[in-house]
ZASENU-845966 format. One line per field, with one value per residue (C-alpha): residue number from 0; residue in three letters; x, z, y. Coordinates in Angstrom, 1 decimal. Each point is the difference from the previous one (the first is absolute). Example, Ala and Ser with C-alpha at 12.3 -4.5 7.8 and 13.67 -1.06 7.14 Angstrom:
<loros>
pos <- (0 1);
code <- (ALA SER);
xx <- (12.3 1.4);
zz <- (7.8 -0.7);
yy <- (-4.5 3.4);
</loros>
This chain:
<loros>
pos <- (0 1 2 3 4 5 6 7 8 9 10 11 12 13 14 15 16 17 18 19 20 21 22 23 24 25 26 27 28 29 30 31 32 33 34 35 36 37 38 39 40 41 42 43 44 45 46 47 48 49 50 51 52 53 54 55 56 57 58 59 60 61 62 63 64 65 66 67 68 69 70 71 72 73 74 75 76 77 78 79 80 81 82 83 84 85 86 87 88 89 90 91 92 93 94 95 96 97 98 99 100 101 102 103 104 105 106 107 108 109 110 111 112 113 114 115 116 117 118 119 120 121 122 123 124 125 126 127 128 129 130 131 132 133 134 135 136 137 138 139 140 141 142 143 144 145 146 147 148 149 150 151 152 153 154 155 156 157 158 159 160 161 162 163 164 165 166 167 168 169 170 171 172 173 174 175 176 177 178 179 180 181 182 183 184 185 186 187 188 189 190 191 192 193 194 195 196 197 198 199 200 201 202 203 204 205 206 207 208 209 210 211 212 213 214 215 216 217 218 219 220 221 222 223 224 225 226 227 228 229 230 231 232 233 234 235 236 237 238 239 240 241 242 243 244 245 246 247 248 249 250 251 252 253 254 255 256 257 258 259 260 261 262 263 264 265 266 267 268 269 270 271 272 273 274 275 276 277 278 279 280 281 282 283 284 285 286 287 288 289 290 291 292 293 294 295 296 297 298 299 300 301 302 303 304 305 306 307 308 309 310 311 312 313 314 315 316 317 318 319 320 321 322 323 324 325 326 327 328 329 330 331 332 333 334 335 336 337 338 339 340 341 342 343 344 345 346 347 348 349 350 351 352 353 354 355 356 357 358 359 360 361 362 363 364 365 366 367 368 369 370 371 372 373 374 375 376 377 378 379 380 381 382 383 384 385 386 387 388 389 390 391 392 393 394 395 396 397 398 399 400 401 402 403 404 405 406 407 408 409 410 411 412 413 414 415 416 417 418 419 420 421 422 423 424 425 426 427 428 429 430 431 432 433 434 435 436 437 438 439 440 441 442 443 444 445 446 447 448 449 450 451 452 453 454 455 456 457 458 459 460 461 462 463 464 465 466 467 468 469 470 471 472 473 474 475 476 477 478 479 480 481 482 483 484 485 486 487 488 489 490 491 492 493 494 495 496 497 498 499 500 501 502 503 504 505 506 507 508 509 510 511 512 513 514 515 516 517 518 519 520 521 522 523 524 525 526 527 528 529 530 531 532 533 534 535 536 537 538);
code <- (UNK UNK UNK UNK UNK UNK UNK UNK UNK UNK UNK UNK UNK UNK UNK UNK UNK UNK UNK UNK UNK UNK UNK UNK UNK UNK UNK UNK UNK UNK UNK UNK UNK UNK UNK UNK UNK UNK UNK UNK UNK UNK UNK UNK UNK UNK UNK UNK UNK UNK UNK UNK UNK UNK UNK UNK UNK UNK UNK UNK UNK UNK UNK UNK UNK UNK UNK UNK UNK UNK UNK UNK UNK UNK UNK UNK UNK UNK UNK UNK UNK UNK UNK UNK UNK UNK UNK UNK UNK UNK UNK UNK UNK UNK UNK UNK UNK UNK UNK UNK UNK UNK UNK UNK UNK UNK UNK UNK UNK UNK UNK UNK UNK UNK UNK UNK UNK UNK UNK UNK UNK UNK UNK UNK UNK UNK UNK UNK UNK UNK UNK UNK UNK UNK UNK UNK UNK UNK UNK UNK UNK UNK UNK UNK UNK UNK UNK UNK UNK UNK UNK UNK UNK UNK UNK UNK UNK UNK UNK UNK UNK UNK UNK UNK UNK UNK UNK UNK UNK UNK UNK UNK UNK UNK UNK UNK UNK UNK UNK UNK UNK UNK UNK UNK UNK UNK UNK UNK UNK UNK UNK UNK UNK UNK UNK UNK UNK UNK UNK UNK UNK UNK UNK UNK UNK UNK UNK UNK UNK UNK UNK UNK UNK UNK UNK UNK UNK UNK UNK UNK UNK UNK UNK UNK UNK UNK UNK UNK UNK UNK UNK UNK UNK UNK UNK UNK UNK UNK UNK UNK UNK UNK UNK UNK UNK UNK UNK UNK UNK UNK UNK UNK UNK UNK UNK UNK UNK UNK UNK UNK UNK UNK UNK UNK UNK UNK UNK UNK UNK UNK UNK UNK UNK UNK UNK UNK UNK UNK UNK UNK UNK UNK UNK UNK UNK UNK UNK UNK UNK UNK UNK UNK UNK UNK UNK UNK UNK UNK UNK UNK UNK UNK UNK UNK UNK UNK UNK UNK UNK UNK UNK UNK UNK UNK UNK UNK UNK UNK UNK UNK UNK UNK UNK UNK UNK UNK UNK UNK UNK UNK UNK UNK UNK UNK UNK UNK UNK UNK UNK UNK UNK UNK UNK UNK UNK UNK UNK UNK UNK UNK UNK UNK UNK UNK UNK UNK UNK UNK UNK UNK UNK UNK UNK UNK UNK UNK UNK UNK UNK UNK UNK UNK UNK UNK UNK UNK UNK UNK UNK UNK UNK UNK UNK UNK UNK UNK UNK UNK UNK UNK UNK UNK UNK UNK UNK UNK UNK UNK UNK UNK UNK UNK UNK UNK UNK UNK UNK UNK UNK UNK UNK UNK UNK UNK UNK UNK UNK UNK UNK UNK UNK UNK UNK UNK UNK UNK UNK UNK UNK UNK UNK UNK UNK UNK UNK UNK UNK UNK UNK UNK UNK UNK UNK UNK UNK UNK UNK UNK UNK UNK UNK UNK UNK UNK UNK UNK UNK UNK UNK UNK UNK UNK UNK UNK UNK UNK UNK UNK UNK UNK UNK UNK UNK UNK UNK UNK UNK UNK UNK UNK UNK UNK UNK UNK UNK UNK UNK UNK UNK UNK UNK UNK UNK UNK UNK UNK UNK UNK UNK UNK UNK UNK UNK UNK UNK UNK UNK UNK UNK UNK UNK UNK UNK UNK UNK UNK UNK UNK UNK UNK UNK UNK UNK UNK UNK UNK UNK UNK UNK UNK UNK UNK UNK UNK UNK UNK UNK UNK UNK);
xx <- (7.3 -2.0 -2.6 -3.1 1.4 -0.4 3.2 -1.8 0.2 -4.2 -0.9 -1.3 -3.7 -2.4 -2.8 -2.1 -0.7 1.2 -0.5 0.6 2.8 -0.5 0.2 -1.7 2.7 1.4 -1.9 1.2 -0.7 0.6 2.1 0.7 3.4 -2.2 1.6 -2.6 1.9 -0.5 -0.7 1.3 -2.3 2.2 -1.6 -2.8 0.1 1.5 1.5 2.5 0.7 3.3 -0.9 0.2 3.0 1.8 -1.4 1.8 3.2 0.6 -0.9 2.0 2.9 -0.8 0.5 3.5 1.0 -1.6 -2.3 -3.3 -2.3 -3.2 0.3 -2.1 -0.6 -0.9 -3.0 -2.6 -3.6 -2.1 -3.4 -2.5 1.7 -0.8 -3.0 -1.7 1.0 -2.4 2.2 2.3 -2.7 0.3 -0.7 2.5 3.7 0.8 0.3 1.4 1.2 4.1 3.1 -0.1 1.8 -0.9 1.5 -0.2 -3.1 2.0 -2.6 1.1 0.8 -0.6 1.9 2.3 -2.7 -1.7 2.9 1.4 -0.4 1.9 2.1 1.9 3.2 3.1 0.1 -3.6 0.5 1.0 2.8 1.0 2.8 -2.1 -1.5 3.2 -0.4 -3.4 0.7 2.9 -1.5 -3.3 2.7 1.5 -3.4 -2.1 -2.6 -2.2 -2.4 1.7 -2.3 -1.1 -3.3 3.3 1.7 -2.1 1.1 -0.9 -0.5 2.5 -0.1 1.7 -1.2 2.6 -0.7 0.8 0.5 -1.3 0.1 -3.3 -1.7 2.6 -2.1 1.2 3.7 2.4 0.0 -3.9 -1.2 -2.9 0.6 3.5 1.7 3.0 -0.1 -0.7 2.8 2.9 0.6 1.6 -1.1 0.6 -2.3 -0.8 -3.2 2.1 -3.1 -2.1 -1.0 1.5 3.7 -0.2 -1.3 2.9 2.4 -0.5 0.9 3.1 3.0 2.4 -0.4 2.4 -2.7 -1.5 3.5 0.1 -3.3 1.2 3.1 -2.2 -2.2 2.6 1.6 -3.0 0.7 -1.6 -0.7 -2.1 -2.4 -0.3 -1.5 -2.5 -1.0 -0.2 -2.2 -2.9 -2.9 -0.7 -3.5 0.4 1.0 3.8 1.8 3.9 0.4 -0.9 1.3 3.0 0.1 -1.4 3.2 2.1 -1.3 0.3 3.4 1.1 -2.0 2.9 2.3 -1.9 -1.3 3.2 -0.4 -3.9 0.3 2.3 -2.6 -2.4 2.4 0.4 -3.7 -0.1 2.9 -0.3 -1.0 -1.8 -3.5 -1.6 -3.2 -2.8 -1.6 -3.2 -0.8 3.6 -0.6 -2.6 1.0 1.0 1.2 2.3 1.6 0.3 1.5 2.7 1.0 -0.3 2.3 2.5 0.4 1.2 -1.0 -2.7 -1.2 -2.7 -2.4 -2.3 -3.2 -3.0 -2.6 2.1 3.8 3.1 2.6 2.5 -0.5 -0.7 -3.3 -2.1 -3.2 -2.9 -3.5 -1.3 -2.5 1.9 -0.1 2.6 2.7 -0.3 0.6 3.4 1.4 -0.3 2.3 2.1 -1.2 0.5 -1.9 -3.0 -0.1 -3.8 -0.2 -2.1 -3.7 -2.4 -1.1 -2.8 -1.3 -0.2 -2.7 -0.8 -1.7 2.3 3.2 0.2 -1.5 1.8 3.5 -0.4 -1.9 0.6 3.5 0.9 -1.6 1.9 3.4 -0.7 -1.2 3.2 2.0 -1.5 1.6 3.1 0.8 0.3 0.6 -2.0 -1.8 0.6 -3.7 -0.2 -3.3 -1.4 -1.0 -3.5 -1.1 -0.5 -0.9 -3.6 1.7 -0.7 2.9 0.9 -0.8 2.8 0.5 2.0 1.2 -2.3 -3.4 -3.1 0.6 -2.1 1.3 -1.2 -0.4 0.2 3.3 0.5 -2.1 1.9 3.0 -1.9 -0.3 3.6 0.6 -2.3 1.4 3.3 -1.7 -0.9 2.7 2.2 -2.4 -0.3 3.2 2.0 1.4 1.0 -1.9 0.3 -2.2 1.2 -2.6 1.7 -1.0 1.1 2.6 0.1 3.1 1.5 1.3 -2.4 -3.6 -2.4 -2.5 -1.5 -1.2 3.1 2.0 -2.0 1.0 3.2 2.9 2.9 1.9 3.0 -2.3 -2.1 2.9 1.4 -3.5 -0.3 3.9 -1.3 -3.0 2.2 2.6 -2.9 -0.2 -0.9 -1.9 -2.8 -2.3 -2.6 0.5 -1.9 1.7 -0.2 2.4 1.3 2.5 0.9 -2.7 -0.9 -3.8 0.0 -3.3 1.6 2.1 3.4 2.2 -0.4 1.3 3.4 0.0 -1.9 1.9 2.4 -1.7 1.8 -1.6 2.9 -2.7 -3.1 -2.5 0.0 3.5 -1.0 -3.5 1.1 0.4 -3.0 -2.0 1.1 -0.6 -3.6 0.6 -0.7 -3.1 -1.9 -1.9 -3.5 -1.0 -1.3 1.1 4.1 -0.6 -0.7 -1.6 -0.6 -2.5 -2.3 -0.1 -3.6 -0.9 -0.7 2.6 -0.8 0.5 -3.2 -1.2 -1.2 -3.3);
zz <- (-35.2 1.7 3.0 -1.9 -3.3 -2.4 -2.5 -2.7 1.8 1.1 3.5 1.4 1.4 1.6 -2.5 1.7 3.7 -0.2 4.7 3.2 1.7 3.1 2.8 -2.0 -0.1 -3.8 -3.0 -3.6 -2.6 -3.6 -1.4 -3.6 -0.7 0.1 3.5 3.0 3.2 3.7 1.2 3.3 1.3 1.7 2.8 1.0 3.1 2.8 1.9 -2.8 -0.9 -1.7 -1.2 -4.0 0.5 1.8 -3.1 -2.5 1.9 0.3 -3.7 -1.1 2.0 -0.8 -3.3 0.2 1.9 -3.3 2.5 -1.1 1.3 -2.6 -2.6 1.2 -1.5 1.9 -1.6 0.2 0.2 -1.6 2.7 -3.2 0.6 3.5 -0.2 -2.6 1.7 2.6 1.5 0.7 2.1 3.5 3.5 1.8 -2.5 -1.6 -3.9 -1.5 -2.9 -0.1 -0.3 0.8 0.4 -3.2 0.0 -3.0 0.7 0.1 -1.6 0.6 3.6 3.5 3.6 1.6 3.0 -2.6 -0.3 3.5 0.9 -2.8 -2.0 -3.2 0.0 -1.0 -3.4 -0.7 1.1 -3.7 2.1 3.2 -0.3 1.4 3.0 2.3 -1.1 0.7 3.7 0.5 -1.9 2.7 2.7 -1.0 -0.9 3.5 -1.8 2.2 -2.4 -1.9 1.2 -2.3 -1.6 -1.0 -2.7 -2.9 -2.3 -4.0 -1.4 -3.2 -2.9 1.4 3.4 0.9 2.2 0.0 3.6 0.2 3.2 0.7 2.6 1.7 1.7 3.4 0.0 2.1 3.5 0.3 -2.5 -1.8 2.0 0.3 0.0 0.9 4.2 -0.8 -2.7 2.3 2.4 -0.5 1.0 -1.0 -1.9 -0.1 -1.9 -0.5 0.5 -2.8 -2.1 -3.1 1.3 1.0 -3.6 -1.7 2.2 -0.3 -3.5 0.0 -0.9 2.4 2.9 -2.2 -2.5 2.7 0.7 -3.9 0.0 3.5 -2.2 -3.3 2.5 1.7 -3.7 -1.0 -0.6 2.6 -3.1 -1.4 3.3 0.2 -3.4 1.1 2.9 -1.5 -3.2 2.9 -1.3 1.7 0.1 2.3 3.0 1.3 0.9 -0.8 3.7 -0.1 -3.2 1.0 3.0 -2.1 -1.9 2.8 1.6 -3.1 -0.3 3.6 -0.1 -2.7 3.1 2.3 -3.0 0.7 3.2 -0.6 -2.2 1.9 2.4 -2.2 -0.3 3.6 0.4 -2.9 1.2 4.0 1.7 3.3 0.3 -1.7 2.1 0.0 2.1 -0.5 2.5 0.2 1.0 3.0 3.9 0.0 -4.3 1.1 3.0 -2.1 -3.1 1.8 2.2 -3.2 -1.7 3.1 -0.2 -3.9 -0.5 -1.8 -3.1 0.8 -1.7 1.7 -1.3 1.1 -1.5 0.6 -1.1 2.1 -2.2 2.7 1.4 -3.2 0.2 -3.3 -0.6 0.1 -0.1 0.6 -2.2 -3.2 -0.4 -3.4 2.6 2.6 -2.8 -0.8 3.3 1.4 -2.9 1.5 3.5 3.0 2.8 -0.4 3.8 -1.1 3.3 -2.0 0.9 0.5 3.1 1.7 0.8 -3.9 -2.3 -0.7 -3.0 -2.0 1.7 2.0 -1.9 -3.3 2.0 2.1 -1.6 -4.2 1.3 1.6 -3.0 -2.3 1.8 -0.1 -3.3 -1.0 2.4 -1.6 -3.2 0.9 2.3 3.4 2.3 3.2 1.3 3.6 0.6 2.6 1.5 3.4 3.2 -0.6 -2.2 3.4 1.7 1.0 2.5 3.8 2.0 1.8 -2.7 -1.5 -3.5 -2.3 -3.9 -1.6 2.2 -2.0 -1.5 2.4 -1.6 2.3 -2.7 -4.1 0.5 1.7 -2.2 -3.4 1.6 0.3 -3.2 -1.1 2.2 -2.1 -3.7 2.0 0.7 -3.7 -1.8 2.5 -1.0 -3.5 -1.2 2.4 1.7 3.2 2.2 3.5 2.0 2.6 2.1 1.1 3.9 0.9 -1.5 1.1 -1.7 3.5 0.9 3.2 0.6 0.3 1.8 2.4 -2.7 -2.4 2.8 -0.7 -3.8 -0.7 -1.7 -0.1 -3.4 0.4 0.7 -3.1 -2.5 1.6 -0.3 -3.3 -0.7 1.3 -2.2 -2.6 0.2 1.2 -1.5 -3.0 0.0 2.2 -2.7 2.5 3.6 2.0 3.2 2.9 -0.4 3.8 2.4 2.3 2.4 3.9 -0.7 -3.9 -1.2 -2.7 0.6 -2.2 1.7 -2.6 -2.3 0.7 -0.6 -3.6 -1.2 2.5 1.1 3.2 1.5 2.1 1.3 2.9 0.3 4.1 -0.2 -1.3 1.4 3.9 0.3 -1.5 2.0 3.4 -0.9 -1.4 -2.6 -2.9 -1.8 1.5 -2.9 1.7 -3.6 0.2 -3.2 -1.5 -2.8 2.4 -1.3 -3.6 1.6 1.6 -2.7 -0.4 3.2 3.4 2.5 1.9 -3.1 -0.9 -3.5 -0.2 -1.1);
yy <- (17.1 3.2 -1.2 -1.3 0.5 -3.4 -0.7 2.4 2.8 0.3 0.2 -3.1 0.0 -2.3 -1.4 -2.7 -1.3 -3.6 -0.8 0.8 -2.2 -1.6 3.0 2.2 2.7 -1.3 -0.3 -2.0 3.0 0.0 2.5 1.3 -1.3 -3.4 -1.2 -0.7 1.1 0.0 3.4 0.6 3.4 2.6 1.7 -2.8 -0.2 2.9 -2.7 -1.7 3.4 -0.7 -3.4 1.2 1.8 -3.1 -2.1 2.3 0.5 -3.3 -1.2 2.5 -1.3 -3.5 0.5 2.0 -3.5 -1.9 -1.3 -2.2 2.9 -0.2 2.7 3.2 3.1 3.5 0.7 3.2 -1.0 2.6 1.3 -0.6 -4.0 -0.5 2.4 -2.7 -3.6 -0.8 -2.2 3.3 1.3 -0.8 1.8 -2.4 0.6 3.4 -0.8 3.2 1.3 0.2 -2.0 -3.4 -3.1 -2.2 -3.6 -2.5 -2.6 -3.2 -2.1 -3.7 -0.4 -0.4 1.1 -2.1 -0.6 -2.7 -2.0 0.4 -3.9 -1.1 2.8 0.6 -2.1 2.4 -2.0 1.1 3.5 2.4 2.5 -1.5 1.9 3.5 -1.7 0.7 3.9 0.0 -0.9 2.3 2.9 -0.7 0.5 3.5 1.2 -1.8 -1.5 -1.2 -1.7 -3.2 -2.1 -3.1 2.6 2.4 -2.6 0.1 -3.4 0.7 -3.4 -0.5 -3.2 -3.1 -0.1 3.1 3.2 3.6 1.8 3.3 2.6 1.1 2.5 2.5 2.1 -0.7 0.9 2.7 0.1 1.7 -1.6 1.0 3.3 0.6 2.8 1.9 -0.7 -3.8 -0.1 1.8 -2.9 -2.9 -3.0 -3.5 -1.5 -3.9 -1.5 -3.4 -1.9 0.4 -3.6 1.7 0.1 -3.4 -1.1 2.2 -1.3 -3.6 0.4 2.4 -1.7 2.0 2.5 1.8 1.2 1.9 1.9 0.9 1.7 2.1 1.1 0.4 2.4 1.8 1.0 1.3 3.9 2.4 2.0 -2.3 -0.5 4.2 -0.4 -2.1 2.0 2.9 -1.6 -0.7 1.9 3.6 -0.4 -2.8 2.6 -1.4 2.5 1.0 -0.5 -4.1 -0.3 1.0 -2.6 -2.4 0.2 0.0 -2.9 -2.2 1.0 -0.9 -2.9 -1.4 0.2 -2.2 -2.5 -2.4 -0.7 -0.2 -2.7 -1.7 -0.6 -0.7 -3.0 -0.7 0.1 -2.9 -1.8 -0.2 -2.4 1.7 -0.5 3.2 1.3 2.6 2.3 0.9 3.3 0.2 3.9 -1.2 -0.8 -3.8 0.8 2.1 -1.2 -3.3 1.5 1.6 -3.0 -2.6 2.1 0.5 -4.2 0.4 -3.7 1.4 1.7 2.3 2.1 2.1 1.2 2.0 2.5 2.9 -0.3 1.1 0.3 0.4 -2.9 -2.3 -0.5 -0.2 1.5 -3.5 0.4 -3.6 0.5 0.0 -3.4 0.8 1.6 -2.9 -2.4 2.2 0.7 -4.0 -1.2 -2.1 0.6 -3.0 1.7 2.4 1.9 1.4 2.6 2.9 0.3 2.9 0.8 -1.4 3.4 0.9 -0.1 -3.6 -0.3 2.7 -0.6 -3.0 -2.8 0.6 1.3 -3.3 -2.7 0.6 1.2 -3.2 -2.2 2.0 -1.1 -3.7 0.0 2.1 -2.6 -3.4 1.3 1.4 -3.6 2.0 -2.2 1.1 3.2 1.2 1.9 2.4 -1.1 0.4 -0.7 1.4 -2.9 -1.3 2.6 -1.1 -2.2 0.8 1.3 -3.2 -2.6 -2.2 0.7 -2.4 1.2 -2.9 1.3 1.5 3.3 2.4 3.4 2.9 2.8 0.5 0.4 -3.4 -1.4 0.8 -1.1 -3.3 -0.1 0.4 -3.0 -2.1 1.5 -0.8 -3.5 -0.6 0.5 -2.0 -2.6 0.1 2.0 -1.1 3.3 0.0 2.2 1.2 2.3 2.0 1.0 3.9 0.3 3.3 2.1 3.6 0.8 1.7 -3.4 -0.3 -0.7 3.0 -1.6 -3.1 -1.9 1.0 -1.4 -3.5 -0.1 2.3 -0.6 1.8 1.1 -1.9 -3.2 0.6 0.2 -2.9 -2.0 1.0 -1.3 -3.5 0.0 1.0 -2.7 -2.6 -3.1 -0.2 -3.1 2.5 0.9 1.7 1.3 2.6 1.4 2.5 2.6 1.1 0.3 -2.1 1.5 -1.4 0.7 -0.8 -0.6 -2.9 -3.0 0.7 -2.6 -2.9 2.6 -0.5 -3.3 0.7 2.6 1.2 3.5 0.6 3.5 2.0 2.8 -0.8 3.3 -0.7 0.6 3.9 0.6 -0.1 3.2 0.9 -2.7 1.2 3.1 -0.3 1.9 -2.8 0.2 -3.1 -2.2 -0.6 -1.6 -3.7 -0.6 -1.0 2.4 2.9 3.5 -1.4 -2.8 2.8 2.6 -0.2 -2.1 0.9 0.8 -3.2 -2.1 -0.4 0.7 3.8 0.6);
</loros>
């Protein structure tokens, strides 16, 4: 059957506005071959530029595999339609007239995300026997979006369910805007985390049915994935340049699919703690990704707000609550190191980067069973403190700045859910970590702690006990003039620090060439921003 042409032979047109989806970018619409679909918009929205075209390629593939992808048409939506629907009228998506993605309205069912807790047995679920393709095929295409709001479950008579793929927008190396320099490298890809995987493969009968979909895949005539490419509507602007990559990264993606599965399976199978990374691409994220990895008695995933594909790190805002939930599947150990600077705007960047950032990983944490967060706090939750004054881990909160003080309060969500989930939490309160493995300053001198001490501190609070369900802790070196006791800490979890600033600032001191602190407070420059030199409060 011709694009948007019904079984008789007549072209297939909208009729009626039935809603607007959740997201606002889809709309139910009923057409005149009596089917209500789901119209995907292309074109919406500049920044998921190729999100329509990834949605068609990948249906259309889907369904050479005999795939459960739900059946779509390509349909053209007249001007006078759209012109006419005052819910088409909007200053914030571009609705226009064209070709666009038109699924089939699934009317009776739900996403995987409301059953989640307690799921479909395989004896309940209609064609168990597709789930195992639906994870490879995500593989050779990268999907990046399986999560448990991308399984839609269509309710059948006698308590059975139907699987269908839903949402493909975010696929290809680029994504919603690939294009022919993010398709020409390889790189490996690895979104084994997702709750959906975990689902499908508690009820495969054999890792074997996973190897049978590779080789269904990799016999799958070139041919027929040219057709496909080339069938991508003109009008929506990809050129014969990325079309062409396009095809030639799906076909040498069939070469690498093996061995991608294969650890796929590992990742299921082994045994090493898994961890994430959260700022993975900051200072101390960094530095402890690569030295975590160099052990290799771990499995680590690294994840911050910017991806670097080279070195495996996965693209995480911490405010998508729905992609926290994916990537800490089967997590141990969250390491949560990303923050926003303190010197950033608060209110638009700070509080909800920070603070509905760091509820967001608990909340995604207490469902997934993690086991304990490692938080990245610091020394300025204290930092009110005089120079001089003995300060102790359990001692008032006396945070010398906002950002001190939202780190205070990740302590207490860390608190809380220690309490009344019952995941461990430990605090490290960061002194200072310049990153060129010595102090910059008098005062740095007082709290540093070298790189090789911070990933073996963090080691230690990773293999702590696990009957510690809360601990906060100064994070240092083994410093002459440390500002923090850290002896006991030996004893508690075995942090031994090798490196003493003295040991480094000699030269410096006899020289008098280090910048003196002449502060009267622990938390240095970020207690006096808006106070008087001498301490006292600024007027």
């Amino acid at each position: 059957m011709e694009q948007g042409i019904d079984s008789l032979g007549q072209r297939i047109n909208p009729v009626q506005f039935i809603q607007t989806l959740e997201g606002g970018t889809a709309h139910v619409i009923l057409f005149s071959d009596g089917n209500k679909y789901v119209v995907k918009w292309n074109g919406t929205r500049e920044k998921r530029a190729r999100e329509a075209v990834n949605e068609y390629v990948i249906g259309k593939l889907a369904e050479l595999l005999s795939l459960p992808v739900v059946p779509f048409e390509l349909i053209s939506i007249p001007e006078e339609f759209i012109k006419k629907t005052p819910e088409l009228q909007s200053d914030k998506y571009n609705f226009s007239s064209g070709y666009h993605i038109c699924c089939l309205f699934i009317e009776n069912s739900f996403v995987f995300y409301d059953v989640f807790d307690n799921p479909p047995s395989k004896s309940e679920i209609k064609n168990p026997e597709m789930l195992a393709g639906m994870a490879v095929f995500d593989q050779w295409v990268h999907n990046f979006d399986r999560t448990v709001n991308n399984l839609l479950l269509e309710r059948l008579s006698g308590g059975y369910f139907y699987v269908h793929m839903i949402d493909h927008g975010r696929c290809f190396p680029g994504e919603y805007k690939w294009s022919s320099k993010t398709l020409s490298v390889y790189r490996e890809y690895k979104p084994f985390y997702q709750e959906t995987y975990q689902w499908i493969f508690s009820i495969l009968n054999d890792w074997e049915e996973l190897h049978s979909f590779v080789e269904k895949i990799i016999s799958l005539p070139n041919k027929l994935i040219d057709e496909v490419i080339k069938s991508i509507p003109e009008e929506w602007q990809v050129s014969l340049q990325d079309r062409e990559a396009l095809y030639q990264f799906l076909v040498e993606q069939k070469n690498h699919l093996l061995n991608v599965i294969d650890g796929m399976i590992n990742y299921y199978t082994d045994k090493k703690k898994k961890l994430l990374i959260t700022g993975a691409n900051g200072k101390i994220g960094r530095r402890l990704h690569k030295e975590l990895k160099k052990r290799g008695n771990y499995d680590i995933l690294g994840v911050d707000i910017e991806p670097d594909q080279d070195r495996n790190v996965v693209q995480l805002d911490v405010t998508d609550m729905a992609r926290l939930e994916a990537l800490t599947v089967g997590v141990h150990t969250v390491l949560h190191f990303a923050w926003a600077k303190d010197e950033e705007d608060f209110l638009g960047k700070v509080l909800p980067l920070n603070i509905t950032g760091a509820y967001h990983l608990y909340e995604a944490a207490r469902k997934n069973g993690v086991k304990r967060i490692i938080f990245a706090s610091s020394n300025h939750v204290t930092g009110f403190y005089r120079v001089g004054e003995e300060v102790k881990p359990e001692d008032p909160y006396r945070p010398d700045s906002l950002y001190g003080l939202s780190k205070s309060y990740i302590e207490l969500l860390g608190r809380y859910y220690a309490d009344k989930y019952g995941i461990s939490s430990i605090n490290i309160r960061i002194g200072n970590f310049s990153g060129d493995d010595r102090p910059l300053s008098e005062r740095a001198s007082r709290i540093w702690i070298s790189g090789r001490d911070m990933v073996q501190l963090t080691v230690c609070c990773i293999e702590a006990d696990p009957a510690i369900d809360f601990l906060s802790l100064y994070g240092t070196s083994a410093n002459t003039s440390n500002y923090y006791d850290i002896g006991y800490l030996e004893d508690l979890i075995g942090y031994k620090p090798e490196d003493n600033a003295q040991a480094l600032l000699e030269e410096e001191i006899r020289l008098g060439t280090l910048p003196q602190n002449n502060i009267p407070f622990q938390g240095g420059r970020h207690a006096i921003t808006g106070r008087a030199d001498d301490g006292s409060k600024a007027k």
